[in-house]
N, C-alpha and C positions, 0 to 999 in steps of 0.2 A: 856265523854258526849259531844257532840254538840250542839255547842251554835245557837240559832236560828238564823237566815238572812233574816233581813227586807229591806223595800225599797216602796218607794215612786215615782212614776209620774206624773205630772200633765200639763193639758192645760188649757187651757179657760172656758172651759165646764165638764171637764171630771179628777175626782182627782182617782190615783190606789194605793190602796197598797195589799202587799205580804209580806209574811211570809216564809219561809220555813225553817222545821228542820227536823234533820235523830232521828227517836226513838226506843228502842231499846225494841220495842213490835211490837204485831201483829195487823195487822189490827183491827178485829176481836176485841182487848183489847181495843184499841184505840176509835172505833168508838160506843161500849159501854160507855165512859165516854161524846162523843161528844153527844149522844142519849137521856140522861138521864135528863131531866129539875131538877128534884128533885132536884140534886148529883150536881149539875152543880154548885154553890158558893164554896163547900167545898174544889174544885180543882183549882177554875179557879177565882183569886184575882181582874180580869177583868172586871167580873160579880158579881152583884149585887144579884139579882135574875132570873129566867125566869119558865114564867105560859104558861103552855099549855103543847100538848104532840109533841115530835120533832118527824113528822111522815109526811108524802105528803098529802098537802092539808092543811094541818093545822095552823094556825095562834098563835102566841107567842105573851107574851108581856115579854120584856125584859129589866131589869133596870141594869143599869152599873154605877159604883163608878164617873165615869168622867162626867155624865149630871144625878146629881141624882133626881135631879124635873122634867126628862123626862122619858116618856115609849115609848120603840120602839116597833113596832107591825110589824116584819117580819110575812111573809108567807112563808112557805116550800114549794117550785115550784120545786123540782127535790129530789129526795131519793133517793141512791142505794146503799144498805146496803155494809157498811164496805169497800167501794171504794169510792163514792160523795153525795154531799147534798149543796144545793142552797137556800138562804134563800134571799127574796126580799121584798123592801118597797118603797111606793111611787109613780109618777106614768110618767109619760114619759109625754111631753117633759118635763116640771119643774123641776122634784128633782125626781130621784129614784135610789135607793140603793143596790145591788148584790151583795152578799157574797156568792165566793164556797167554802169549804169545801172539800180537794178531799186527798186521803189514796192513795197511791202508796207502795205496797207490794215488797221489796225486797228478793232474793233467801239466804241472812243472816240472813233470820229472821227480820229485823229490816225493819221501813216501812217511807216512806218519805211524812211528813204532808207538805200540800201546804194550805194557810187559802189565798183566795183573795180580797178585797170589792172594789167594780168601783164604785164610786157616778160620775152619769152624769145627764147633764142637764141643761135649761134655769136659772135656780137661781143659779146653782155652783157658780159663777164667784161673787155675793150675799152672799154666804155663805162660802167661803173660810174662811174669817175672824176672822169668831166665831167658825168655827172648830178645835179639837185639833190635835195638830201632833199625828197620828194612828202609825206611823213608831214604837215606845217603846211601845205603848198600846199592838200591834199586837204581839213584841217580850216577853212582858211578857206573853201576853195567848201561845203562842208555849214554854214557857219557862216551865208553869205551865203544861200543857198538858203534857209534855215529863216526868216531874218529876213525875207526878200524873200514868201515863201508864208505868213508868220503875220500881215501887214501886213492889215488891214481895209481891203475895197474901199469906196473911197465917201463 
């Protein structure tokens, strides 16, 4: 098993992190458990809860273990089944939030998760402070995800 690979960048305005790990499913399995609001605490120790349906166009409310008196209300701005999916919040210039999601298929079968989130904007450099390091948040949801998609059905 492969351990996931996090990483963090930051300037002034603009904080990134990334994720990435190899899992040893298909896309296809993978993007089934990314899809499913319901399903989605049972795998993913990261999340709290999330309301809504993960689909374009549609808006979440999403509670996580790390800000539990908060609900995040991404939108789903991009969907493309079992290869990407974009979830955004907030609003430009000030504070707004970009999460992709993107499935990369290898010919071993096994498929390479990328999870990214860009917060940019006039309050960053404001809200640094009170944010938490994403760098181990991120490793444990790819951590969770891989364990959750390499589990045999059945």
């Amino acid at each position: 098993m492969t351990r996931p690979t996090a990483s963090k960048t930051t300037s002034t305005f603009r904080i990134e992190t990334t994720v990435t790990v190899t899992i040893r499913a298909s896309a296809e399995t993978i993007w089934k458990l990314l899809t499913d609001a319901s399903k989605f605490p049972s795998w993913n120790s990261t999340v709290t809860s999330i309301e809504g349906m993960i689909e374009l166009g549609h808006k979440l409310a999403v509670r996580v273990p790390a800000a539990p008196k908060r609900t995040f209300k991404p939108k789903v701005i991009a969907f493309e089944p079992s290869k990407q999916m974009v979830w955004a919040e907030g609003a430009a210039p000030m504070f707004r939030g970009v999460r992709t999601f993107t499935l990369a298929p290898h010919a071993d079968g096994t498929t390479e998760f990328t999870m990214t989130e860009v917060l940019r904007g006039l309050a960053v450099p404001m809200a640094k402070g009170s944010l938490p390091d994403f760098v181990p948040v991120f490793a444990t949801y790819a951590s969770d995800l891989q364990r959750a998609a390499e589990v045999p059905v059945g």
